[in-house]
Biopython code that builds the backbone (N, CA, C, O; Angstrom):
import numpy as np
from Bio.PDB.StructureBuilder import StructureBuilder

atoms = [
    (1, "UNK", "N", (12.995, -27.942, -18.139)),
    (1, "UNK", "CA", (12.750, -26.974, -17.079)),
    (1, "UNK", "C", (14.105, -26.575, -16.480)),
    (1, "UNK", "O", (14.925, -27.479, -16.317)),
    (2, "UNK", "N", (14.439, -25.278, -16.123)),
    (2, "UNK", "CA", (15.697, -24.731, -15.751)),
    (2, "UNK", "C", (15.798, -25.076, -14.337)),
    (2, "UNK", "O", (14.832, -25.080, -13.573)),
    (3, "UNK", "N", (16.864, -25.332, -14.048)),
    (3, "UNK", "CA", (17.268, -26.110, -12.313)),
    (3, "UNK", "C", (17.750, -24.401, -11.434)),
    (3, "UNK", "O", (18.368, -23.411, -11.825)),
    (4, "UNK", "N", (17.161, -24.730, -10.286)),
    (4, "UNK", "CA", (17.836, -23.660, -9.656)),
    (4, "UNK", "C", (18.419, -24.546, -7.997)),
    (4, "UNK", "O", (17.795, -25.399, -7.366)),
    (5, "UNK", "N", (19.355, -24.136, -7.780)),
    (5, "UNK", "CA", (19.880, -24.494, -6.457)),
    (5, "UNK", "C", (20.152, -23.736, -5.508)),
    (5, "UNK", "O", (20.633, -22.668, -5.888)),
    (6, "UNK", "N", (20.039, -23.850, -4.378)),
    (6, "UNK", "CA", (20.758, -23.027, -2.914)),
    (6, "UNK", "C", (21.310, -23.686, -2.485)),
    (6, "UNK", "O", (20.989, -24.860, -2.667)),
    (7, "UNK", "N", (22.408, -23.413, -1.703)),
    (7, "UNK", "CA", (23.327, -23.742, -0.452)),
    (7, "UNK", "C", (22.834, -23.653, 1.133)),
    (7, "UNK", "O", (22.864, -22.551, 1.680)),
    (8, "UNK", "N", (22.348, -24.910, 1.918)),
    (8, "UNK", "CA", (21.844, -24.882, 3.190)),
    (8, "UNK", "C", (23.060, -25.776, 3.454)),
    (8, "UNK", "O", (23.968, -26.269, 2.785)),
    (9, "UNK", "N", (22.634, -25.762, 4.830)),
    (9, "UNK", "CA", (23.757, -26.287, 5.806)),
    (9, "UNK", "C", (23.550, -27.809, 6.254)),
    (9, "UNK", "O", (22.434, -28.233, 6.554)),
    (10, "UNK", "N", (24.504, -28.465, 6.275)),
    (10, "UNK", "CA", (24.108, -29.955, 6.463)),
    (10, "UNK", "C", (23.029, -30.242, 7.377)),
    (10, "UNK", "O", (22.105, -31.002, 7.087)),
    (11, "UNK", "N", (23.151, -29.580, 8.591)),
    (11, "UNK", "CA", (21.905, -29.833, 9.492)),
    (11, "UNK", "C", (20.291, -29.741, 8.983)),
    (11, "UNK", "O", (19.400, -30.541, 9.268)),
    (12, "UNK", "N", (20.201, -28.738, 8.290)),
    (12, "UNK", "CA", (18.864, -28.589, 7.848)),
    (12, "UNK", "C", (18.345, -29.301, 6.634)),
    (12, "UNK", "O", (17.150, -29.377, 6.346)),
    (13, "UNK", "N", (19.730, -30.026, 5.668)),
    (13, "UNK", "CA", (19.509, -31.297, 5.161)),
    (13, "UNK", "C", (19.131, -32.805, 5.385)),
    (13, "UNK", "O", (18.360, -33.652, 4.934)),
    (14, "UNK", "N", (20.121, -32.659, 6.347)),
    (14, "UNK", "CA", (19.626, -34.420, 7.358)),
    (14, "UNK", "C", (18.603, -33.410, 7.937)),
    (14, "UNK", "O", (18.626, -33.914, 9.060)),
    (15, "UNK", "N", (17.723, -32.388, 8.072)),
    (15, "UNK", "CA", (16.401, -32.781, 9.089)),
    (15, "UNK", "C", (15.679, -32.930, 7.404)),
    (15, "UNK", "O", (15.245, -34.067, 7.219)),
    (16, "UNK", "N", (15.536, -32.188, 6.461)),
    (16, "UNK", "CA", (14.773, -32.197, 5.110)),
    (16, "UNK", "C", (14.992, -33.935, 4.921)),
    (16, "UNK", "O", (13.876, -34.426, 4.749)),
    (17, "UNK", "N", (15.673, -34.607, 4.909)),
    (17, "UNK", "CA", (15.938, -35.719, 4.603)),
    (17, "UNK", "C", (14.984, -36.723, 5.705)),
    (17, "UNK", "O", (14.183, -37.620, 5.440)),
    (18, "UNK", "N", (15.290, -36.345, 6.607)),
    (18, "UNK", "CA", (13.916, -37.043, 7.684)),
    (18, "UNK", "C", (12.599, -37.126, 7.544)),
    (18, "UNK", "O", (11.853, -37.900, 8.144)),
    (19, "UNK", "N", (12.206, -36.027, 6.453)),
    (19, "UNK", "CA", (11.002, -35.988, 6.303)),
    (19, "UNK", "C", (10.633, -35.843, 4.749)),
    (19, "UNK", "O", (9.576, -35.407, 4.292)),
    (20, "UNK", "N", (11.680, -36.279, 4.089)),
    (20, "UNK", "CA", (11.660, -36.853, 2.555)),
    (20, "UNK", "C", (10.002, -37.551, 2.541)),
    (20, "UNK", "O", (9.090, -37.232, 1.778)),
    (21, "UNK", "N", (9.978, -38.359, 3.397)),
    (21, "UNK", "CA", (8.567, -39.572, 2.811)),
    (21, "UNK", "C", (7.012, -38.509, 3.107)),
    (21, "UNK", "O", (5.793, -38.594, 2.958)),
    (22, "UNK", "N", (7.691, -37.871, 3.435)),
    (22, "UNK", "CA", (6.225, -36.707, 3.986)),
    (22, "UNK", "C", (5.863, -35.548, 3.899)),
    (22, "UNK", "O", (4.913, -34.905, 4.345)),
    (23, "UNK", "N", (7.400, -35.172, 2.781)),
    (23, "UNK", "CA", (7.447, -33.723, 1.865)),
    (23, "UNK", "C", (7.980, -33.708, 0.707)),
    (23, "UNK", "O", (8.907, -34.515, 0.647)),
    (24, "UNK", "N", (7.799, -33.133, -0.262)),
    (24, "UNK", "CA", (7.849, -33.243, -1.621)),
    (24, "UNK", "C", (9.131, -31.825, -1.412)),
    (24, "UNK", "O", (9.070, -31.050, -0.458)),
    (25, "UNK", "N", (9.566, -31.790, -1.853)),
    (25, "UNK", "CA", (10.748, -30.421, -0.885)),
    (25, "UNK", "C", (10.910, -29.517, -2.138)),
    (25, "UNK", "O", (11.035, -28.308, -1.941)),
    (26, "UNK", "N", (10.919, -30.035, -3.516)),
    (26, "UNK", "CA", (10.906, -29.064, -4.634)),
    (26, "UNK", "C", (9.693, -28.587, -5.008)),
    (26, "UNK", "O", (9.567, -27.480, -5.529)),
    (27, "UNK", "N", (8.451, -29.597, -4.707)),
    (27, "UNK", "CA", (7.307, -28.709, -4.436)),
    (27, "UNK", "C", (7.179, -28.010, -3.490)),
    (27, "UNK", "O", (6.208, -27.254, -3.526)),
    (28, "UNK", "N", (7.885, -27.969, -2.529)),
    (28, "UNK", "CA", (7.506, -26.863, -1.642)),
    (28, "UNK", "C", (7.931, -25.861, -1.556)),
    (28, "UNK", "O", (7.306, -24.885, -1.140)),
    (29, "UNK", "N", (9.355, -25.859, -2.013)),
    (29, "UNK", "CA", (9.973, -24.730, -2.692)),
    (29, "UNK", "C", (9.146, -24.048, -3.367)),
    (29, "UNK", "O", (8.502, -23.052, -3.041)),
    (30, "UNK", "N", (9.200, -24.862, -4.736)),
    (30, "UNK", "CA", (8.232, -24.267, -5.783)),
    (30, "UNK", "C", (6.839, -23.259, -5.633)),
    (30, "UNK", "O", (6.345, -22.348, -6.299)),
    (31, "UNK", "N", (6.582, -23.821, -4.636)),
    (31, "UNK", "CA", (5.185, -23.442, -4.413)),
    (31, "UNK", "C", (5.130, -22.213, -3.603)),
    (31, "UNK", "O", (4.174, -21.439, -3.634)),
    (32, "UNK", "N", (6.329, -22.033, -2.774)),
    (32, "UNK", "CA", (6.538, -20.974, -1.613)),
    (32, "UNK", "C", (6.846, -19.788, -3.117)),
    (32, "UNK", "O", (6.053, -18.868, -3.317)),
    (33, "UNK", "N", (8.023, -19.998, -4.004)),
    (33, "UNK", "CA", (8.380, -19.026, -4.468)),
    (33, "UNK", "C", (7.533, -18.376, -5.451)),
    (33, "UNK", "O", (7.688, -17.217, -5.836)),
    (34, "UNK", "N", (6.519, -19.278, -5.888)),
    (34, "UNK", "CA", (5.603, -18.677, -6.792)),
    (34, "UNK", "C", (4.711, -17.755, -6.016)),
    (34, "UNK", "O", (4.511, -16.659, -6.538)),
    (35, "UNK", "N", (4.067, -18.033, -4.719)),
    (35, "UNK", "CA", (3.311, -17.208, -3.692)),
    (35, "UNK", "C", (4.176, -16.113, -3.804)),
    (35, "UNK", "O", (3.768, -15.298, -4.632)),
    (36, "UNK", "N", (5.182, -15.824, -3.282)),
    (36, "UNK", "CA", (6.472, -14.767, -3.133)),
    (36, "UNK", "C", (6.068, -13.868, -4.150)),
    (36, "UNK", "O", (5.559, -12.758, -3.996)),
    (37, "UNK", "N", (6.464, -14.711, -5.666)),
    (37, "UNK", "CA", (6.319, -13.512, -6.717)),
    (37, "UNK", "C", (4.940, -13.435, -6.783)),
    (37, "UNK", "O", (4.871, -12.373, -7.402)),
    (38, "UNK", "N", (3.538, -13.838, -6.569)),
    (38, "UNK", "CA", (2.446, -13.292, -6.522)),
    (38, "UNK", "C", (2.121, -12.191, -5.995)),
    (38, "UNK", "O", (1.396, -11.302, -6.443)),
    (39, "UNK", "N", (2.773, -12.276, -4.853)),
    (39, "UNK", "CA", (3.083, -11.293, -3.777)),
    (39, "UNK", "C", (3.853, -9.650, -4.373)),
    (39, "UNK", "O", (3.410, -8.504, -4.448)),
    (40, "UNK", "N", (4.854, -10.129, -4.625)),
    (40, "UNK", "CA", (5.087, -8.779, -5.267)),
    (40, "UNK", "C", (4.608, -8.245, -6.530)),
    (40, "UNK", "O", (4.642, -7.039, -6.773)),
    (41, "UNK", "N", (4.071, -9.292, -7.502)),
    (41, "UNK", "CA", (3.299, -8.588, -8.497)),
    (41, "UNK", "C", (1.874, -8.179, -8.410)),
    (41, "UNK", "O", (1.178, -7.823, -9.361)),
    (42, "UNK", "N", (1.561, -8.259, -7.323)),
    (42, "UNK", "CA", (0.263, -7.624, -6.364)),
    (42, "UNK", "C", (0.349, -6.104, -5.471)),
    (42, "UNK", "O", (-0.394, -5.123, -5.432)),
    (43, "UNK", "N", (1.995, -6.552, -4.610)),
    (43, "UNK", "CA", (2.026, -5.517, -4.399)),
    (43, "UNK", "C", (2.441, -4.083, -5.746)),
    (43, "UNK", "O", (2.008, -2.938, -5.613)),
    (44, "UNK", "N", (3.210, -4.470, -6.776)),
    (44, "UNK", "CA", (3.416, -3.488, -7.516)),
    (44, "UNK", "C", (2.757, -2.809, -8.786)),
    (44, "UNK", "O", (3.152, -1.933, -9.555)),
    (45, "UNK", "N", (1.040, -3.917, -8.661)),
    (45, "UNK", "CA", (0.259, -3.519, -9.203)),
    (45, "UNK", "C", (-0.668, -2.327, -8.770)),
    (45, "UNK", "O", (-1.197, -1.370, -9.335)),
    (46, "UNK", "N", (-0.602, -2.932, -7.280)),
    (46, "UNK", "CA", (-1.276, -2.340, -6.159)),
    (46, "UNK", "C", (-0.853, -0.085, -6.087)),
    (46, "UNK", "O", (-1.498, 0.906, -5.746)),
    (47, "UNK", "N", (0.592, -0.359, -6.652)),
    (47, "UNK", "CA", (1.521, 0.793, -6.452)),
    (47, "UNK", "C", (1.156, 1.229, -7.332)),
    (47, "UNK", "O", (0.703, 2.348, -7.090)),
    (48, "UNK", "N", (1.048, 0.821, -8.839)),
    (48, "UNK", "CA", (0.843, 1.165, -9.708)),
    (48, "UNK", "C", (-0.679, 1.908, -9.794)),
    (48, "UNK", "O", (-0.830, 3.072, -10.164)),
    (49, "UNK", "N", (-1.647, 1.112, -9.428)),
    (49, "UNK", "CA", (-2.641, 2.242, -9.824)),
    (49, "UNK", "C", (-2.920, 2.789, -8.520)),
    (49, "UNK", "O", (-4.081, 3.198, -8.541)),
    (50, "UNK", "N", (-2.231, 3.041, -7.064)),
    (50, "UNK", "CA", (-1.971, 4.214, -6.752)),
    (50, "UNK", "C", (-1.710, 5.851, -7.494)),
    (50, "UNK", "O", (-2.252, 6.955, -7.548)),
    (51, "UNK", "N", (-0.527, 5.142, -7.979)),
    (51, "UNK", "CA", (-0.013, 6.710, -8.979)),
    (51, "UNK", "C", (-0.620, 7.009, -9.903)),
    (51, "UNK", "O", (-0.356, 8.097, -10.415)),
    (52, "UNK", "N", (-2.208, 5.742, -10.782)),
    (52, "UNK", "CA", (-2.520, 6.340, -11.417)),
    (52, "UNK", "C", (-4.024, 7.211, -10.556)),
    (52, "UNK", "O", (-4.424, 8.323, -10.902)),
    (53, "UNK", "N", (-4.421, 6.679, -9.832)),
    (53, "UNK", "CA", (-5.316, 7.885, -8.943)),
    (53, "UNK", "C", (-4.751, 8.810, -8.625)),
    (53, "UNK", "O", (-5.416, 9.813, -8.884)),
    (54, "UNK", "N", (-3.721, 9.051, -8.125)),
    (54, "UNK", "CA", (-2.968, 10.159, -7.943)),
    (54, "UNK", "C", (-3.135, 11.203, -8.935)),
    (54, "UNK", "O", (-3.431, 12.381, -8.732)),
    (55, "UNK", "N", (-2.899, 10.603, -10.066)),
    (55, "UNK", "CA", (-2.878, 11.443, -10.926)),
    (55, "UNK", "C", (-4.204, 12.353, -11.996)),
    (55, "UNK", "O", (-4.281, 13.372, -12.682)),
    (56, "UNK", "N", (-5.121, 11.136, -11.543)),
    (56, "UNK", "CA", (-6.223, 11.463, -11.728)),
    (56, "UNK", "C", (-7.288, 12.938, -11.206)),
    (56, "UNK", "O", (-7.512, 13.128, -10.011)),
    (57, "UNK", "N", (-7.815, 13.814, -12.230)),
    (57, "UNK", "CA", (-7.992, 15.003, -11.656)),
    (57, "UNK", "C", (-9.614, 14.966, -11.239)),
    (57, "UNK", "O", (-10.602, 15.475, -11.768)),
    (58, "UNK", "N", (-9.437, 14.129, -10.045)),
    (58, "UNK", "CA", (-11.003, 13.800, -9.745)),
    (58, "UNK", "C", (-11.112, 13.904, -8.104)),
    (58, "UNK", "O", (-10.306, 13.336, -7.367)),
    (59, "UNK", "N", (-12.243, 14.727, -7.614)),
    (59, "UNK", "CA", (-12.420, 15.051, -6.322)),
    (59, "UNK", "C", (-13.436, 16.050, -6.144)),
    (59, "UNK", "O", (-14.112, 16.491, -7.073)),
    (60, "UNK", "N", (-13.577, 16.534, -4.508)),
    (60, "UNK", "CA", (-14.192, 17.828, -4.716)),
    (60, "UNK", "C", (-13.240, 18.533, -4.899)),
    (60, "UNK", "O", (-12.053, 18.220, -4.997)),
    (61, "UNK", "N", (-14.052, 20.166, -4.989)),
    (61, "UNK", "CA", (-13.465, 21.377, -5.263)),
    (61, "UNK", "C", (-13.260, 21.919, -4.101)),
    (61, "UNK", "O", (-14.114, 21.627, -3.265)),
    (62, "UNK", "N", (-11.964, 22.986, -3.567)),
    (62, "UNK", "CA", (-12.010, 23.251, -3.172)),
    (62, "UNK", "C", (-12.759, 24.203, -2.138)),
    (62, "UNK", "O", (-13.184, 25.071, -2.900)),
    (63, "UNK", "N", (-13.136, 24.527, -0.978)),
    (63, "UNK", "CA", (-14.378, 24.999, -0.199)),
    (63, "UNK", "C", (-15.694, 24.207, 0.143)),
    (63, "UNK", "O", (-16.514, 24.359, 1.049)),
    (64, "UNK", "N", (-15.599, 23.190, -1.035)),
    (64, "UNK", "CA", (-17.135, 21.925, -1.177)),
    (64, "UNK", "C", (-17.552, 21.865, 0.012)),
    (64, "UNK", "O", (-18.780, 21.906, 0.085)),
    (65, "UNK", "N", (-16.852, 21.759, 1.269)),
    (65, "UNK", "CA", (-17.066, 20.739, 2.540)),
    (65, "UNK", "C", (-18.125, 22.169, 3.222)),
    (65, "UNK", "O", (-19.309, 22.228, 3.555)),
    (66, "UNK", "N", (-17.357, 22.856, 3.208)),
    (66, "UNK", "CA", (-18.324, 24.116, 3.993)),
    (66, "UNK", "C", (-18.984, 24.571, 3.089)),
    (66, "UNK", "O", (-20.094, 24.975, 3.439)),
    (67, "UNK", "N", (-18.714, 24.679, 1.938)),
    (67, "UNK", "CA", (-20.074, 25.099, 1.602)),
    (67, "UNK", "C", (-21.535, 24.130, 1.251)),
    (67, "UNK", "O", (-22.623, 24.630, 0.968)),
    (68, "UNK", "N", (-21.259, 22.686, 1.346)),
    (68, "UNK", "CA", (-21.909, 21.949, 2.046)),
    (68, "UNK", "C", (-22.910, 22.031, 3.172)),
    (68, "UNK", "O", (-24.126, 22.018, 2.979)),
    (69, "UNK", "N", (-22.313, 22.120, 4.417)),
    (69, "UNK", "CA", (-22.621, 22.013, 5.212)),
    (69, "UNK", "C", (-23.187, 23.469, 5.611)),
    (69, "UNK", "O", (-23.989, 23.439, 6.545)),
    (70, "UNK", "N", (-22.871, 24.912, 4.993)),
    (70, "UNK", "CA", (-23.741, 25.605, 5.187)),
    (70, "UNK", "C", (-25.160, 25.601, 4.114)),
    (70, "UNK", "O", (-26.058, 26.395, 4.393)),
    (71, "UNK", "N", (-25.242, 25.147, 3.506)),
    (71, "UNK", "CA", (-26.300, 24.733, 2.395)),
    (71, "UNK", "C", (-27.213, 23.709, 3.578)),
    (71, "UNK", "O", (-28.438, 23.698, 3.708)),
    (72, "UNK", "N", (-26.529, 23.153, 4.106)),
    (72, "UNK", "CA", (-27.450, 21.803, 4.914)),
    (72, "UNK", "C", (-28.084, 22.584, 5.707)),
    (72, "UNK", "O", (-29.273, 22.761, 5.446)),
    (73, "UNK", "N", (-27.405, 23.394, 7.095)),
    (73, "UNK", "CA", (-27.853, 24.364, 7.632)),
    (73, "UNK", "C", (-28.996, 25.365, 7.315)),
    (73, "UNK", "O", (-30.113, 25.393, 7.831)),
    (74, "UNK", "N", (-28.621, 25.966, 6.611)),
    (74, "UNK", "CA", (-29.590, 26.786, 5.682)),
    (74, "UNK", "C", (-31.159, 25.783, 5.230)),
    (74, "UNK", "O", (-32.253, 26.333, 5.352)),
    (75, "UNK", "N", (-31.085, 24.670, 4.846)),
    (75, "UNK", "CA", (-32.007, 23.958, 4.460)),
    (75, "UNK", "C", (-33.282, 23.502, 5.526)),
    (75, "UNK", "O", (-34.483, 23.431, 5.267)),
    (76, "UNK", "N", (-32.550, 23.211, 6.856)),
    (76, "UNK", "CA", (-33.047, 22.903, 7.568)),
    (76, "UNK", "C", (-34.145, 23.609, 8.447)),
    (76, "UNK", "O", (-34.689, 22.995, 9.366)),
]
sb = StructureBuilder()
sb.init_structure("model")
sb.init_model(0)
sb.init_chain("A")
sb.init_seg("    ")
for serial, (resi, resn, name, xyz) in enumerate(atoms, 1):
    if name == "N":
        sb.init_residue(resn, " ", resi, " ")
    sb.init_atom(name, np.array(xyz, "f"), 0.0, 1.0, " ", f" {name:<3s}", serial, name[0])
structure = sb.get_structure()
């Protein structure tokens, strides 16, 4: 498995280190960054079939709404 590292600051090590017996810290990493990329491959799926409705030539026709609603009128 490929190692990845960051650079934090001693302080926020001695506190990670305080709570070694009560956090797993590469699982939690792990686990945050996989949510992350869920996250954006949701959102850019999400984008994606935006543009394909967009593109899609499906709706009413133009005038539909009134001439709708004078059809309803008329009916009544």
């Amino acid at each position: 498995m490929p190692v990845f590292s960051v650079k934090i600051s001693r302080e926020l090590k001695e506190k990670m280190e305080k709570y070694r017996g009560r956090v797993n810290w590469a699982e939690e990493i792990r686990k945050t960054i996989e949510e992350r990329i869920r996250e954006f491959e949701a959102e850019e799926n999400f984008e994606r079939v935006l543009r394909e409705l967009e593109k899609a030539e499906w709706g009413v026709p133009k005038g539909f709404s009134a001439m709708s609603v004078r059809e309803d009128r008329d009916s009544g």
